[in-house]
N, C-alpha and C positions, 0 to 999 in steps of 0.2 A: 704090244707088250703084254709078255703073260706076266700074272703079280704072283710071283712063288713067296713064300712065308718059308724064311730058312732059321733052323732052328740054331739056337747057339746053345754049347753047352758049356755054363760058366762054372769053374768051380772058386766057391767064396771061402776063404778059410783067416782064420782070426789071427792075429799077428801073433808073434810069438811070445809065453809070458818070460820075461826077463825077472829072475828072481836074484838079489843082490846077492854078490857071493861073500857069507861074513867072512872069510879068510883074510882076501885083500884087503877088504876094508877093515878089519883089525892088524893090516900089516900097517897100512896106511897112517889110522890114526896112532899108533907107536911112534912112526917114523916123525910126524907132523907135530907131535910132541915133543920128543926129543928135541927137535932142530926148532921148538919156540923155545924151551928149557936152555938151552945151547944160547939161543941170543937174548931172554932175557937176564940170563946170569952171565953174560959176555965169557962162555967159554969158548974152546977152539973145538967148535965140532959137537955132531953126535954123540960122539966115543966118549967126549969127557961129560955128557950130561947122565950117558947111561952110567959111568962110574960112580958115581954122583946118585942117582940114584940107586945103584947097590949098598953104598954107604949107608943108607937113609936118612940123605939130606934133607933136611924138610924146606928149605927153601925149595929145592929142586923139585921135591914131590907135589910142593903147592904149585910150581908151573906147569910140571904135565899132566896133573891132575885138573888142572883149568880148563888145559886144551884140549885135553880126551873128554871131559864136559860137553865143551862147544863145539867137537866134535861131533859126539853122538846126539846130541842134540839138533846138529843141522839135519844127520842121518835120521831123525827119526820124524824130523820134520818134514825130508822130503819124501819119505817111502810111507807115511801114513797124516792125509789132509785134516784128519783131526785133530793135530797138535798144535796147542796154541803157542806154548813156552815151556821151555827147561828150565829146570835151578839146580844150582847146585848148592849143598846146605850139610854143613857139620852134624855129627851124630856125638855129641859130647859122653865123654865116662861121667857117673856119678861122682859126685864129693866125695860118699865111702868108698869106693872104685879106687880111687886114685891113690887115698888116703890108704889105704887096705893094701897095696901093689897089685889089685885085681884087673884093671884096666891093661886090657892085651891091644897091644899094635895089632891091627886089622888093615888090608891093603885095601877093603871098600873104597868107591869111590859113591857116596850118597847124591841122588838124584832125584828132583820131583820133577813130572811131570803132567803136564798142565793139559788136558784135553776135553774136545766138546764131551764126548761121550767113552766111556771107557767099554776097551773092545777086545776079546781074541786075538785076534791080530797085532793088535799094538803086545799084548802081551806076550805072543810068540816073538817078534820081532826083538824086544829085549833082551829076550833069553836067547836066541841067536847070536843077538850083538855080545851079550858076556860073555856066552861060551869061547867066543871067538875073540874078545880081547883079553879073555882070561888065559887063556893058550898062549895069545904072544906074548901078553904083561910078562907071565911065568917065563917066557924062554930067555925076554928080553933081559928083565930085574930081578927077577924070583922072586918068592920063593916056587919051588917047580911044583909044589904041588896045589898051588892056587888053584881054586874050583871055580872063584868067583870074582867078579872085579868088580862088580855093577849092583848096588842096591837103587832100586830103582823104587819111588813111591808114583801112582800113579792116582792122580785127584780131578774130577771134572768139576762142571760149572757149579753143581749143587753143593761139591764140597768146600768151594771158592765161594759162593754167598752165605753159605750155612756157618763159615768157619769152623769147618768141623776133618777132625781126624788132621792128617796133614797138608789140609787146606788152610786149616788157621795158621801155618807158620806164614804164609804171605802178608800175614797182618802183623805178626810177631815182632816186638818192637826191643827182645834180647836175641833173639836166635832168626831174624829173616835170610831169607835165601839169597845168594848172587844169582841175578837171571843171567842165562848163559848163551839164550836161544830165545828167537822169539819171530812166531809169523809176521 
């Protein structure tokens, strides 16, 4: 037996990077909203929650404004391991605001979120996800020229012991946040 040495030629090549496409998943969370909106206000349907929200029901806006929360929240838990937790948390008008008629309806949806370390990436991914819920929000409820849906704060561990900036609302004992998400 002759020992021949045959050569093999492998080629290795790295799986494919799968980058999420914000479209659908701004179609998504619209839809998933809607239809908790729909059965927590016991209507009939999508159709009558998206009415509903045209109107600017505020019941109705405090339901999909939850879900698209815990929504994004899950999403941003799953596409980046450094997020610990989401909140969701009101951005109140001043007293003279209010008092004044200066306090503008704003379709914000406020969010903090909670990670080891704050990163590029977490912050690209944001701005991906607004652009992209901002687009459907507008098609879905208007108004059509919403640019933005998503104030997002973003605080790690240092500003969670330091209480500092809007890390201290977690301690906040008039304005704490609803956690909406959470590893």
């Amino acid at each position: 037996m002759s020992s021949k040495s045959q050569q093999t030629d492998a080629k290795v090549s790295a799986p494919p990077l799968h980058m999420p496409n914000p479209v659908s998943i701004a179609e998504n969370v619209v839809s998933n909203a809607t239809e908790f909106c729909a059965r927590k206000m016991s209507l009939e349907g999508r159709a009558a929650a998206i009415v509903r929200m045209q109107a600017s029901d505020l019941s109705a806006r405090a339901y999909c404004y939850y879900s698209i929360a815990e929504q994004v929240g899950s999403a941003l838990g799953a596409m980046d391991q450094n997020v610990k937790a989401v909140y969701m948390f009101e951005c109140e008008a001043t007293a003279d605001d209010l008092c004044f008629g200066d306090a503008e309806y704003t379709p914000l949806l406020h969010l903090l979120v909670w990670t080891q370390r704050k990163t590029e990436a977490l912050n690209a991914l944001v701005a991906m996800l607004d652009r992209a819920l901002a687009q459907e929000f507008a098609a879905t409820f208007g108004p059509q020229d919403l640019r933005h849906l998503l104030d997002v704060q973003i605080i790690d561990d240092v500003n969670v012991q330091e209480r500092s900036g809007y890390g201290a609302l977690l301690q906040s004992l008039h304005h704490r946040p609803i956690r909406v998400w959470q590893h």
